[in-house]
Structures are given as structure tokens and as C-alpha cells.
N, C-alpha and C positions, 0 to 999 in steps of 0.2 A: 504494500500500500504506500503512496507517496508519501513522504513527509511532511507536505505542505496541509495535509486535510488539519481540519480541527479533530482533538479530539473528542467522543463524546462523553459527558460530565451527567451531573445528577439529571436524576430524570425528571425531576419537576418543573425544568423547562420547555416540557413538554406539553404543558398545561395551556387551554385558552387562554386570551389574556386582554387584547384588547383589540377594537372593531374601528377602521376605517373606508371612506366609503370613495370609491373613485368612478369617474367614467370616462369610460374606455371607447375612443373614436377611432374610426379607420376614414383615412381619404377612400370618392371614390374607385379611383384607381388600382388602390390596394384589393378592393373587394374584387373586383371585376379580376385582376390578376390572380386572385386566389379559387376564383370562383366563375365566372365567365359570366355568361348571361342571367337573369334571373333576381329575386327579390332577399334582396338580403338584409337579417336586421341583427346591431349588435346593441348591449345590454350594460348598462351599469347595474352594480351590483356591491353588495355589501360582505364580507368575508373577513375573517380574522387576519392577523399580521401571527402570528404566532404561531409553530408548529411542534407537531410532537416531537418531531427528530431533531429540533436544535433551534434556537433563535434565528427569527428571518434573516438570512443575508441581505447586504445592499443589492441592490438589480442596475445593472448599466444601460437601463431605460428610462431613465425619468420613474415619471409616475405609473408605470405598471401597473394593471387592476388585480386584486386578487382574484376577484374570479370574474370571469367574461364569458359569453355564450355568442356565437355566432349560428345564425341557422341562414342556409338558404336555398329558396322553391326554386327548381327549374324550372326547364319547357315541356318538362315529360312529367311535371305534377310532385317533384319527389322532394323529400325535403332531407338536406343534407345537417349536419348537425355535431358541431364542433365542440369538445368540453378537450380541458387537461384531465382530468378523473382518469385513473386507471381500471379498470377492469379485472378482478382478482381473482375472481369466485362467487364474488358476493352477489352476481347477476345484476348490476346497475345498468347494463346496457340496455335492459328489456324494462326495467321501473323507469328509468330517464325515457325511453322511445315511448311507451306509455303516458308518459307528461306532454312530451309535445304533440303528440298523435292525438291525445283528445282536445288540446288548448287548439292547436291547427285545426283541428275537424277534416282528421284524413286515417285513413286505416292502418295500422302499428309496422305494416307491410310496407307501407311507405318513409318509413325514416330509416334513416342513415346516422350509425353514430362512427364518427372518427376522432379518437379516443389517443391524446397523453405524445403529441407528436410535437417538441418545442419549437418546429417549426411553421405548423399550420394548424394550431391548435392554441386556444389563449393562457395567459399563465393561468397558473391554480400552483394554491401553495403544496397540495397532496393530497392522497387519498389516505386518510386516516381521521380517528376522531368519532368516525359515525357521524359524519358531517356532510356526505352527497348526498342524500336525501333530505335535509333540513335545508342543504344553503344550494347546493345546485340545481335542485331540481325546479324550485318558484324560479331561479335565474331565466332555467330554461322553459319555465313556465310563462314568462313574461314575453322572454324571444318569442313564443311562438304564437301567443295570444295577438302581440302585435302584429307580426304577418298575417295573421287569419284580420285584424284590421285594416291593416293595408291594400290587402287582397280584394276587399268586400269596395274598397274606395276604388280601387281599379276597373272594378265591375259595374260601378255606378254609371260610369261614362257608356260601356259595352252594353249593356240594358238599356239606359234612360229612364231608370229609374227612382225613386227616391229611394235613399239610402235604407230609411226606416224599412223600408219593402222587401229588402236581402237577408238572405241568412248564411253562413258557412254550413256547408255538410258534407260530409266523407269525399274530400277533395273538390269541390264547385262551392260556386257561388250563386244559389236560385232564389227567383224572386218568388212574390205571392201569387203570380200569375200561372207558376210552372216553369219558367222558362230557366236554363242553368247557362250554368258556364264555366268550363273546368278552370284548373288552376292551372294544370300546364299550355291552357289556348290564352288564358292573362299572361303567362311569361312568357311568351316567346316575342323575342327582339328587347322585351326589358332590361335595364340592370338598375336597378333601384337600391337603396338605402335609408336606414333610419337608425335612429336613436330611443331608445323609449326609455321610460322612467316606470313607469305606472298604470298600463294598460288594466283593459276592466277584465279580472281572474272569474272561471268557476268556480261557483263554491262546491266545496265537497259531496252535497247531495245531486248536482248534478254533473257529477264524472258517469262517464260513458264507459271507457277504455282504463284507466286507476280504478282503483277496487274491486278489480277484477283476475281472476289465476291467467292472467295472459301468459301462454309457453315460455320458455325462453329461448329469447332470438337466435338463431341460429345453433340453435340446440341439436341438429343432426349432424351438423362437423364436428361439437364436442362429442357426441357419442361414438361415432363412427369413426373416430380418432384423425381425421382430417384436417381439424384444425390446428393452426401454426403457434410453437409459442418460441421463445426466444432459441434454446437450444435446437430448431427445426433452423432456423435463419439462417439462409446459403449467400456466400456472394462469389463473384467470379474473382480465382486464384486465392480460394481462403488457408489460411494454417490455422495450424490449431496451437493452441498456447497451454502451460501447465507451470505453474509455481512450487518453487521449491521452496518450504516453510519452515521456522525455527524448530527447533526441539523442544520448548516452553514458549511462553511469555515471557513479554521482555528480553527476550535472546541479542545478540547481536553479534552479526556477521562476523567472523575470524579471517579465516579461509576457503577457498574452492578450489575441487581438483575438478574440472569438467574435461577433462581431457576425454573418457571413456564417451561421455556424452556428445561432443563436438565428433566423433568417429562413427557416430550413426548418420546414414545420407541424408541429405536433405535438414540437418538439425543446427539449430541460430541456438546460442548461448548470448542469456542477455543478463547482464549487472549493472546493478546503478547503486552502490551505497550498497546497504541491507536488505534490498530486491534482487530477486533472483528469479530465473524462469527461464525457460526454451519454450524456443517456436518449431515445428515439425510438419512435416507435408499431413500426417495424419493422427486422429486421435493417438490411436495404440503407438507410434512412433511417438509421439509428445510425453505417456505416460514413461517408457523407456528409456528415453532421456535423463528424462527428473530422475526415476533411479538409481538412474545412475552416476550421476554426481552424488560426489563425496565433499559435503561441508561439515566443516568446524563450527560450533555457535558459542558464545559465550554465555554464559545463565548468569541471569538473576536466583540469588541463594536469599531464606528466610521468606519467603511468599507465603499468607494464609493457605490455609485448605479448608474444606466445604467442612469441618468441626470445629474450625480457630474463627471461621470469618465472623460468627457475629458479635464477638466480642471484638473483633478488629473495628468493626462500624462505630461501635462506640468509643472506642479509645482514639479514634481518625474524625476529628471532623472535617468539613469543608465548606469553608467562608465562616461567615459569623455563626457564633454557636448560639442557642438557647436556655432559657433553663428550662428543663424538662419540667412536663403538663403534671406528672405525678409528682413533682416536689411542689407546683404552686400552686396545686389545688387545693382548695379551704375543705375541710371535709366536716358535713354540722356534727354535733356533739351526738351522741347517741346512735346513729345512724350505725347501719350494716355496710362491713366497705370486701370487698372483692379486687382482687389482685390478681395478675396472669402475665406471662410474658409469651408473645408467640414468635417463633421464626419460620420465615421464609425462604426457602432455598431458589437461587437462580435456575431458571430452565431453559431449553431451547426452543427456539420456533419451531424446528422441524418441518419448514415445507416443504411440500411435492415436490414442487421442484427448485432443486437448488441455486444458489444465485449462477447466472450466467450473463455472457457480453461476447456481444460483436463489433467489434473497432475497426473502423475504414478511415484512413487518413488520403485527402487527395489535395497535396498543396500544405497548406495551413488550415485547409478544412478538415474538422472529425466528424464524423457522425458513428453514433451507439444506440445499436440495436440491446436492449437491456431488461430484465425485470425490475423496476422498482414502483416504488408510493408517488415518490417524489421528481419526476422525470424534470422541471425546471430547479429543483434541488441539484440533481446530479448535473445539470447540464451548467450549472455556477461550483460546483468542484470540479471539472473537468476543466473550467474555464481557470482556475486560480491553479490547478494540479500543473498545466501547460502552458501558462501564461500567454492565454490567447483569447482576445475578447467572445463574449459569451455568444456575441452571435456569428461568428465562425465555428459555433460548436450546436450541435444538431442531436437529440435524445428521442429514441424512438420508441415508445413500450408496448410489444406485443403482449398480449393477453397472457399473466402470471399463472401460474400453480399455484397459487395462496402465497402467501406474507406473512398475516397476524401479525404486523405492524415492525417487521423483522427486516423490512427491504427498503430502507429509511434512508439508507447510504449509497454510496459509489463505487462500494471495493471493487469488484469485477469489472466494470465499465475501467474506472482508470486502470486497473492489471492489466486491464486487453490490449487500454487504447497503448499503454508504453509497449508493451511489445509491439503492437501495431506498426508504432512507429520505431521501434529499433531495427523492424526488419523491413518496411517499407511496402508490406503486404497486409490484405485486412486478414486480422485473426479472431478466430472464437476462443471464449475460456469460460468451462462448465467447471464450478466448481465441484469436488466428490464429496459424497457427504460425512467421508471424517473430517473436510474443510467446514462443512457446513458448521459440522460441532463444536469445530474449536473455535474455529477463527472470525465466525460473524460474534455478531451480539447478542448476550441475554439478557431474559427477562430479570429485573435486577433485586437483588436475594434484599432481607433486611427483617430486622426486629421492630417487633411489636409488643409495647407498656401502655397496659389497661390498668388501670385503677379508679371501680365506682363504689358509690355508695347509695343504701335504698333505706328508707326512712320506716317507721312504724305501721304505715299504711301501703308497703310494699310499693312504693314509687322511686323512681333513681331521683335521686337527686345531686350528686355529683358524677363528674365524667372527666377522669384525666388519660388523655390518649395520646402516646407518643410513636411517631414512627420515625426509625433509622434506619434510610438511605431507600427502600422501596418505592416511596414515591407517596404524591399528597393527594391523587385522584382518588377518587371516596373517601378523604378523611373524615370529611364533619357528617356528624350522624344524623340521620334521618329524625330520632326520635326526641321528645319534647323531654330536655332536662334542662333546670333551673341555673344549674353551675359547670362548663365543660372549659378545658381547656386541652384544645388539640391540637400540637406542633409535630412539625415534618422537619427530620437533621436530617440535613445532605451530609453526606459522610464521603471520604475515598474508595474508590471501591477496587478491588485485586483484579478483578475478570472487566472485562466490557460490556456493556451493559447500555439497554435503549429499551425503545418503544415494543410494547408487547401488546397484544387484544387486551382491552381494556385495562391496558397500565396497572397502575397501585389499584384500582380498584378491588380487582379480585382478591387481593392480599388484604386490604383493609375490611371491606365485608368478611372475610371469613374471621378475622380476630374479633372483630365487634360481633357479629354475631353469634359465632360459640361462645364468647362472653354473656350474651342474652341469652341464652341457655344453661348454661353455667349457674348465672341467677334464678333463672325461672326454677330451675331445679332445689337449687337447696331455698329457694322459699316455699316451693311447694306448690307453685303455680303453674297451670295450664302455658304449655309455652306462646300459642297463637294469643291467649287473653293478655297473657304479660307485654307481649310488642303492640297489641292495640291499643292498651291502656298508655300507651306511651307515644302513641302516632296522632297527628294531625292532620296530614295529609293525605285527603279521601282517594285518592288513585294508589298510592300504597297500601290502603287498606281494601283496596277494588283488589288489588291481585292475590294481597294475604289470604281473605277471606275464599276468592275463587278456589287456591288450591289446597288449601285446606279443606273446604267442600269434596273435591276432586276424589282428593287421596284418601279419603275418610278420617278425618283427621278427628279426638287422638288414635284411634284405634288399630293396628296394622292388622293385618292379612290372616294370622294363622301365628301358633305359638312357636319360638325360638324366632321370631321376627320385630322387628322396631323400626317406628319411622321420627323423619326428623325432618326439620322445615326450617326456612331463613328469607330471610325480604329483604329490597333496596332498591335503589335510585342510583342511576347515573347515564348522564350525557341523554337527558327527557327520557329516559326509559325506565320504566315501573316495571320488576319484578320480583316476583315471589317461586322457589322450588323447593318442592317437598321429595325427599328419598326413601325410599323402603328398604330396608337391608337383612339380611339372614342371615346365621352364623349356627353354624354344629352344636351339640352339646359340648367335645372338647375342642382343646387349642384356640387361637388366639386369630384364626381366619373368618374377616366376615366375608359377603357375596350382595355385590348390590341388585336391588332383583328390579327395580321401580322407580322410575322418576316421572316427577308432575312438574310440571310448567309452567305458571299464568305469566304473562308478557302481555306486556301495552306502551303503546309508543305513539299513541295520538290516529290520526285516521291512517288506516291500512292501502297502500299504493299497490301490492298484491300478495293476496294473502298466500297464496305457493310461495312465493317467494320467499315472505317473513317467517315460513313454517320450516321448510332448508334452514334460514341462517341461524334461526333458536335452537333448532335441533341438531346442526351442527356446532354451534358453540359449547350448545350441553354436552357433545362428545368431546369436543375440546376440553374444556372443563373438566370432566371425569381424568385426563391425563394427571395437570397437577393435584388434582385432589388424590387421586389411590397410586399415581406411579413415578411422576417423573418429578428429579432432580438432577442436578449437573454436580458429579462426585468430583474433586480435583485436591490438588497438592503438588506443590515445589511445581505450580509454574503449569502443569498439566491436567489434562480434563482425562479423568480413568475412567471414563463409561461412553467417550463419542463413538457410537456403530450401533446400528438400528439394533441389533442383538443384545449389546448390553443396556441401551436407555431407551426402555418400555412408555411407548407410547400407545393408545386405548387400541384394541385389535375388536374383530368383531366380535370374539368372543363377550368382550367385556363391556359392549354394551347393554344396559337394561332394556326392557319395554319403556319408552318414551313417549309421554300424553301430555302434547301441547294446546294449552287455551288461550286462543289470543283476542282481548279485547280489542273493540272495535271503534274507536271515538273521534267521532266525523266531527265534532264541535273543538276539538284541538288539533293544531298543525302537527304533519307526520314530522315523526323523530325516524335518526338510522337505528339498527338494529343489532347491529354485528359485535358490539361488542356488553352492549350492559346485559343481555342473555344467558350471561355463563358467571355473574360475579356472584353467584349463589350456590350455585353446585356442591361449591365442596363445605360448606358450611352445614347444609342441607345435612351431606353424608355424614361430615362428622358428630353433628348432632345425633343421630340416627345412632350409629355406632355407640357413645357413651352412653346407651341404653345398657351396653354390655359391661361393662365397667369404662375405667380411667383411659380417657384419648391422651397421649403427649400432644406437647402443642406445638410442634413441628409438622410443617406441612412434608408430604404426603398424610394423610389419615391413618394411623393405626393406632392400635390399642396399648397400652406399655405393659 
């Protein structure tokens, strides 16, 4: 990796933070060049400056929009439709086509999305956050309500009729009389433009096309395994690249014998500093290579390990420190006080597919074919990596394997593009996935200090929550207590560490609420009545109550079985999961048999959709709740290989019963990641049915 990147630091910068509002113009000339003949409308638009993966960089644009929407009608009726949003998994292609398909008033068959191209696509600060459906979608809701205005004014002329008299429908514009008029017999010989701020939206009761299971677009390429993703990307006279990697962390370069490796045909040895790597006419020849060099590294000696780190977090801080919530909190006299420390262990992303890049240098032009979130991200590291302004540099993201928030960075792009250019041919670089394990970033490990107190009438009344170095997304709690103090230390952290599906959240709900549990138990109380007695907010207790209903709650299934339940809030998302679990008469193995689901996220854009990303997050989820941590020491991760770091298989799926409220009277939220911040709270609630949970995540029983 170059040394120029920044590194990444706590994750709390990853947090929203604050909203500026820009608009975003194109001459007509630029449209017309981008776009040729036809109606084209672009969009000011409101979006955050702040990103999960790092504080906004400066932009060598001026005033850049954060997010912009370009859409434009041909003469064949079709509507083209530009966002930076990448495409992961999450099926945004088909909820976004669905937005403007109904706002246009043209059938879902008709849009075109071209998707995360920095060069003919508007910036966007990333795909992450659970933020393309709250903040892209009205963007492109607006673009396209305004064509469908524009449209109907152009027909005024072609009819002679009064405006009042038109109406847009599935591609035309017809009057009262009967009489239509397509959309592609208005555009042809047009090239038009506008600006819009404020056109008149549908309201939620009358969507057409949104709130409805529309397929997912292009759904027979991904099945039929046809569709391209970054590791499919050919160019003419490509190599292929392979990195040769320290022996730990922290390592630095010594020596290199590459001799054996320069004697395979066709094989480029490239060094720069502490980079290292060959280029090879073919895969299998590129892995051979790296084999075969013989480097020296220097180590870093005294490094934590995955049993030292969380006392490293506390003895490490970084920037200003605090004083911890449980030394200043006032706790009233008499009061019942509760104490728990929980820790978190770092995990990996583990996606499908692993990070890869294609680097084409032609001149002082790059272009990077690449997986990431952040495609005008990477394409400002690539620009500071080679010191070459940003717009000589060109980021293209074909449709990823997944992320969970893990594709934040540039490493493969700039690995590729310096080979690229050291050998003066374009190269790919797939990373393998013991790269993936070691070398990207994790979800970042970290403790957690609870200390409450609950009064004579079983109510909390104080709340001191500390968390070191996992991060501040879901810290403050949902529930109604009188005295809370809850700080977030950023600490140093040993491993690398970034954006994960739903950040600190998951880590923070699971302490807070086996804490709630915790309580409810040795008071003696119903655990669903204990968290309602304590909530105010009627959409968190819309899901409580739903899945408690569901699961039959308290009662489980049948004897040597126990269930367990947990609620919360983050990023507009209401959810509540309840688990069912079963365990033998002896030993210390439970079996999760059951999980319930309620989710709500304001009005439903498609409900297939929303039912995938819950349901897949809840598998997500089930990972770090019963299996995965990242085991390491002196510098090394001892468990990267799908064989040793167990991630959920089918087996270890439950039966999974999702209910998702439906609420057309508030605006949709994304989904993707407040879905899973319960799971494992859920389980391990459940489980202390049996006896004493440790409070280290994975869930088991001590």
C-alpha cells in the first residue's frame, strides 16, 4: 500500500455529522456531450459532508454536490439515470428504478441505472450508512418528477391543449380527450435542460411501482452467473499482479532475493520502499513468482494479542481523554446499582468477493476498474497516491460481492495501479483470501462499562456507559432514565480497523441490552415489561410488542428450550428480535432453533427487497454473535482461512420469521444495517436461561 494514504484512526469518524446543501449545474453543452439528444434534468440536493471511512477530503472542484442525480428521456422513450451509489447486494438498483419509474410514469423496464462511474456519474460521498434510500432516492425522486413536468409542458404545444387537461402515464402524455403522445415522439431532435429544487412529489399512498415486490432488475444475469463483476474485467494485453506481504504487522522490508522469480518468462519484479509485487503474463504464473521470492522482514516485537488487547485500549488513549461515565455518575442513595464489563473482539468482513483492481494507465491517464463504497473516495487516493490531479484519474465500480462496509478504501486499486505502471501494461490484482484476512480492515474490537442503578419501584435510574475504542454509533440509549452518562474513548488500536455493517452499533446494543436482562432478571421482572416501562418511543415499542407477540413470548417451545428478546434504534430503523434456543441435558452446547424479527423503517419501497436485507443481516449477525473473532498475537492473525474463522454455514441457520411494519405516514429509512444490531443480544439472552453467559462476545456459556 502506498505510503502516502492516510491512515485509518478511530472509528467515530465515521459518524454523520453535518449537512450542506449545494447545486449542482451543468452547461448545456456538457449534457448534450454526455448524453446527446433528449431531456435532461439535474438536481440539487442535500447530503452529509461526513463519511464512514474517514473525514471528507478537499475535492479539486470547487463546490462539488454531495449528491446529484442526472436522468435523461431519449427519443426511444427510455430514461437513462445516473447516481455514484454502488450496487453491492443490497438491490438499490431495482428500489432506485422503482423511484423514478413511478415519479416518470413509465414502466421499471424502462430505466437505466448507470451506477459509481467518476467519470459520468455525479459525486456521492459513498455507499454506506443506510443512506441510499433516505437521501438518494427523493434526489432521484425529484429528477424524475421534474421530467415527467417538463414532459407534460412539451406536450402542451403538440396537443393545444390546456395544461390542466394532460396527465403523464406509462410513458405518454394524454389529454382528456384520449388523445397521447409518447415521450420518445417529444424527444426527438430535443436537448433540453433544467434545474429543479422542489417539484410536486407523490405521496406515499399513491405509488404505483414503490411498495410493491418488483423482481430484481436484471436478476437473470445474476443467476445464471453472467453477470460481470470486477474480477470478470478483461482489457487488451492485461497481467496479472500478486503482492508479496510482510510476515506480521508492522514489518519492514530488509531484503529481497527475487532472483528465482525474475527467471520465470514473462515475470516484472516491482519494488518501491516496502512494496513489493510481480506482474506475470498469467494468474498461476503471478502466484509462482511471489513464491518465490525470498524476503527478509523486520518485526515489530511486544504487539497485543486478541487476550492482552482490551486492557491495551484502556491503558492507550487517543486525543483527549475523558473521565469515565462510571466514575461520574451520581448514583441516588439506596438504589440497586448493577455492574458488567463487556468485550468485543474484532472481526472480519469476509466478503464474497474479495477486494480486487484493474489499473490501465494511458499517458498520465489511470482508470480503475475496482470494488468499493467509495468510488470518488478512491478516485482522491489514487489522485494524492500518484500525484496526478483527480480528474486524470477515472474509478469505475462494477457491481461488488458484498462489502458490509469493509470496501471503504483503495488498497487494491493503488496495488494494481503501481504495478500498472511499473510495467506499463494494464494489470489485475484479486486479492486471496488469507489477504483478505489479514490485510484489509476490521471491525474494531473494544470494551464495554455499564454501571446502573434501579430504585425501589424497579425503575433505572442511573446509567453510566463507557465504551473503549469500538465506536459511539448506538451509544445513547433508547430508554427513559433520569441520570446517564455515556462517553466513547478513542483508544490506539494494534490491528486496522474501519467501517463495519452497522458500526458500534451492534457492539453497543448487545452490552446495553444483556445489561437489560441482566436487570430484569435478578429483579424478577418480565423482561419485555421491564424495557416498556422504560421506552417512550411508540415505534420501538410497535416492534417490541410485535415480536414478542410472534415468538410467544415468555413462553418457549417445549422443555430444555429458552427464549430471549432485545430492541433498538439506529440510523431511523426500529427493531426488535427475539431467539429461541435449545440445549441437551448435559454439557455446555446450546442450538439456536428460532428467530423473530419485527423491523420498520418508515414506508416500505419493496417489500422483497426489505425481507432479503433483514434476513440476510440476521444471518450476518448470527456470525459474530455464536462464531466469529479474529484470534492474533506478535503481529499475526492465527485463524485467517475460511476453515479456521467460522462464518454462519447453512447448517446454522434457524427458521427465520420476519414482520415488517409498514408506515406510509413516515419517510423510508435504509435497511441494511440497523437489522442485525439485535441478534446477538437476542441469543444471548436466551442462552442465560441456562446458566452464566461471559461477557465476551461470541455467546457462550462459562
Amino acid at each position: 500500500m502506498s505510503d502516502t494514504l492516510t491512515p485509518l484512526t478511530e472509528i467515530e469518524r465515521y459518524e454523520l455529522s453535518e449537512q450542506r446543501r449545494y447545486v449542482f449545474e451543468l452547461e448545456r453543452r456538457d449534457f448534450i456531450r454526455l448524453f446527446g439528444a433528449g431531456l435532461v434534468v439535474a438536481v440539487a440536493a442535500v447530503d452529509t459532508l461526513a463519511q464512514e471511512s474517514g473525514r471528507a477530503r478537499p475535492q479539486s472542484r470547487g463546490d462539488t454536490p454531495d449528491l446529484a442525480a442526472w436522468i435523461h428521456v431519449d427519443d426511444k422513450g427510455r430514461a437513462h439515470v445516473n447516481t455514484g451509489k454502488v450496487e453491492i447486494g443490497q438491490n438499490i438498483r431495482t428500489s432506485l428504478s422503482q423511484t423514478v419509474a413511478d415519479e416518470l410514469r413509465v414502466p421499471i423496464a424502462s430505466v437505466t441505472l448507470v451506477m459509481a462511474d467518476t467519470d459520468n456519474t455525479p459525486f456521492d460521498m459513498g455507499t454506506f450508512g443506510s443512506m441510499t434510500t433516505p437521501r438518494m432516492a427523493p434526489v432521484l425522486a425529484k429528477a424524475a418528477a421534474t421530467a415527467r413536468e417538463m414532459l407534460i409542458d412539451l406536450a402542451v404545444t403538440r396537443l393545444h391543449v390546456d395544461r390542466s387537461a394532460l396527465i403523464a402515464h406509462d410513458g405518454q402524455v394524454i389529454a382528456h380527450d384520449g388523445r397521447a403522445v409518447a415521450y420518445a415522439e417529444l424527444m426527438k431532435g430535443q436537448a433540453l435542460t433544467g434545474t429543479i429544487t422542489s417539484p410536486p412529489l407523490d405521496a406515499t399512498a399513491a405509488w404505483k411501482i414503490r411498495g410493491t415486490a418488483v423482481p430484481k432488475v436484471d436478476g437473470r444475469e445474476f443467476v445464471t452467473g453472467r453477470h460481470q463483476y470486477t474480477p470478470d474485467v478483461t482489457r487488451p494485453g492485461l497481467m496479472y499482479g500478486r503482492i508479496v506481504r510482510p510476515d506480521a504487522f508492522g514489518a519492514s522490508l530488509a531484503a529481497v532475493d527475487a532472483a528465482r522469480a525474475k527467471a520465470i518468462a514473462g515475470v516484472s519484479v516491482v519494488r518501491d520502499g516496502d512494496f513489493l509485487g510481480v506482474v506475470a503474463p498469467t494468474e498461476r504464473a503471478a502466484a509462482r513468482a511471489a513464491n518465490a521470492i525470498q524476503a527478509r522482514w523486520n518485526l515489530q516485537s511486544g504487539q497485543p494479542s486478541s487476550d492482552t488487547v482490551y486492557d491495551y485500549f484502556k491503558k492507550n488513549p487517543e486525543g483527549r481523554t475523558q473521565t469515565p461515565a462510571v466514575e461520574s455518575i451520581q448514583i441516588p442513595s439506596g438504589a440497586r446499582t448493577f455492574e458488567a464489563s463487556y468485550r468485543i473482539p474484532y472481526i472480519a468482513h469476509t466478503p464474497l468477493e474479495p477486494r480486487a483492481a484493474v489499473a490501465e494507465w494511458e499517458g498520465d491517464k489511470l482508470t480503475v476498474w475496482t470494488g468499493t463504497q467509495r468510488p470518488f473516495g478512491v478516485r482522491t487516493e489514487l489522485a494524492e497516491a500518484f500525484h496526478v490531479p483527480e480528474e486524470r484519474v477515472r474509478v469505475i465500480v462494477p457491481d461488488m460481492g458484498s462489502g458490509y462496509g469493509g470496501k471503504h478504501t483503495g488498497d487494491a486499486a493503488i496495488e494494481a495501479a503501481r504495478l500498472a505502471k511499473a510495467v506499463g501494461k494494464p494489470v489485475k490484482l484479486v486479492w486471496t483470501r488469507a489477504e483478505e484476512f489479514t490485510w484489509a480492515y476490521f471491525r474494531p474490537a473494544g470494551v464495554i462499562d455499564i454501571k446502573s442503578a434501579v430504585n425501589g419501584d424497579g425503575h433505572i435510574v442511573a446509567w453510566a456507559y463507557d465504551n473503549w475504542n469500538s465506536g459511539g454509533a448506538g451509544l445513547q440509549t433508547p430508554y427513559d432514565v433520569p441520570a446517564k452518562e455515556q462517553v466513547f474513548h478513542a483508544t490506539k488500536s494494534p490491528l486496522r480497523q474501519g467501517s463495519y455493517r452497522a458500526l458500534a452499533a451492534t457492539a453497543n446494543n448487545y452490552a446495553r441490552e444483556m445489561h437489560m436482562d441482566e436487570m430484569a432478571r435478578a429483579l424478577g421482572v418480565d423482561a419485555v415489561e421491564f424495557r416498556t416501562r422504560h421506552l417512550k418511543d411508540d415505534r420501538l415499542k410497535a416492534v417490541l410488542a410485535a415480536v414478542a407477540q410472534k415468538i410467544g413470548w415468555p413462553k418457549a417451545s417445549g422443555p430444555g428450550r429458552a427464549l430471549g428478546i432485545a430492541c433498538g434504534t439506529e440510523k431511523a430503523g426500529y427493531v426488535a428480535t427475539a431467539a429461541e434456543v435449545s440445549r441437551p441435558s448435559t454439557g455446555s452446547a446450546f442450538k439456536l432453533e428460532r428467530i423473530v424479527i419485527a423491523f420498520e423503517c418508515g414506508a416500505i419501497v419493496n417489500p422483497d427487497g426489505l425481507k432479503n436485507q433483514v434476513e440476510g443481516s440476521v444471518v450476518q449477525g448470527l456470525g459474530g454473535a455464536l462464531f466469529e473473532a479474529i484470534d492474533f498475537a506478535d503481529g499475526r492473525v492465527r485463524n485467517g482461512s475460511m476453515e479456521q474463522y467460522r462464518v454462519p454455514r447453512f447448517k446454522d441457520a434457524p427458521l427465520i420469521e420476519t414482520i415488517l411494519l409498514d408506515r406510509k405516514d413516515i419517510p423510508s429509512a435504509g435497511a441494511g444495517e440497523s437489522s442485525m444490531i439485535c441478534v446477538a443480544p437476542a441469543i444471548g439472552s436466551a442462552v442465560r436461561a441456562f446458566g452464566k453467559v461471559v461477557t465476551a462476545l461470541p455467546v457462550r456459556l462459562a
